[in-house]
C-alpha positions as CSV (number, residue, x, y, z in Angstrom):
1,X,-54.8,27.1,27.7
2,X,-52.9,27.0,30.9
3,X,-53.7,28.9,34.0
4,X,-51.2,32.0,34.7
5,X,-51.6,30.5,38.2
6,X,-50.4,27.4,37.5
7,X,-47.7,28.5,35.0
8,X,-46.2,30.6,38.2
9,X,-46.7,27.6,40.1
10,X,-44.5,25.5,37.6
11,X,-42.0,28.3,36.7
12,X,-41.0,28.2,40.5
13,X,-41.2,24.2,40.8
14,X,-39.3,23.3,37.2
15,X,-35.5,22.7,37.9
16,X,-32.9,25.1,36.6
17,X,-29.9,23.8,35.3
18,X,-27.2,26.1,34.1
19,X,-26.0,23.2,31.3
20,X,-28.5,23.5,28.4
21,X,-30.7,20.2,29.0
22,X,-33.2,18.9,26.6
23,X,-36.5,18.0,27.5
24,X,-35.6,14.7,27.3
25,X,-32.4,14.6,29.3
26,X,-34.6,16.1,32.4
27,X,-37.2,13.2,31.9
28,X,-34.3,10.4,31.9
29,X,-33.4,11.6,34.9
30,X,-36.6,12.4,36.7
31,X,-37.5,8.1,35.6
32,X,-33.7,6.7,36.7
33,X,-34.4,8.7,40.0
34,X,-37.9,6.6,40.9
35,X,-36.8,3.6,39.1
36,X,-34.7,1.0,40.4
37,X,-31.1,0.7,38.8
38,X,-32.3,0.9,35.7
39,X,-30.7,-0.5,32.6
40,X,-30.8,1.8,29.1
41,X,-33.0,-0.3,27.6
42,X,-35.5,-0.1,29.8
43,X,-34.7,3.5,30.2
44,X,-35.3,3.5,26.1
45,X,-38.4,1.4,26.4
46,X,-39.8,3.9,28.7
47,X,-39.6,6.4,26.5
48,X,-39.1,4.9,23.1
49,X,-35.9,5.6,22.4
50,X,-33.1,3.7,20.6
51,X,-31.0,2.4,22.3
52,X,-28.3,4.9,20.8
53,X,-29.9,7.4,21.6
54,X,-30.8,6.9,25.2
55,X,-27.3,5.7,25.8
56,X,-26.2,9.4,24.3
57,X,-28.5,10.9,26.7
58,X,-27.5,9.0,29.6
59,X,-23.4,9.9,29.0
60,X,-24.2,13.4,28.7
61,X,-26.0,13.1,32.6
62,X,-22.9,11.2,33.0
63,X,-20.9,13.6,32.0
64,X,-22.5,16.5,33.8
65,X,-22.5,14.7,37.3
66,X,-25.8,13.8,37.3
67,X,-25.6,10.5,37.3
68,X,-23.0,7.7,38.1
């Protein structure tokens, strides 16, 4: 069980995003910005994606501004 403490704590520190982002959208981007230019295959490695599907996730962030 968590701690209401640390849930607060986490409620104030998770990003907000007005777009609806999946869990996994907000993870690709947390890895591309401590990686070095990475490529979607190693973003899909990292996370066991196909390849499809990271490259879906990755014009999305596009999309959105998030990333270039």
């Amino acid at each position: 069980m968590i701690s209401s403490d640390f849930a607060k704590i986490y409620y104030q520190l998770h990003p907000r995003f007005e777009e609806n982002l999946s869990h996994q959208s907000v993870r690709i981007l947390q890895y591309i910005q401590f990686a070095t230019n990475p490529t979607i295959k190693q973003i899909a490695e990292a996370f066991r994606l196909s390849h499809n599907t990271t490259s879906e996730h990755v014009k999305k962030l596009e999309g959105l501004g998030y990333i270039e």
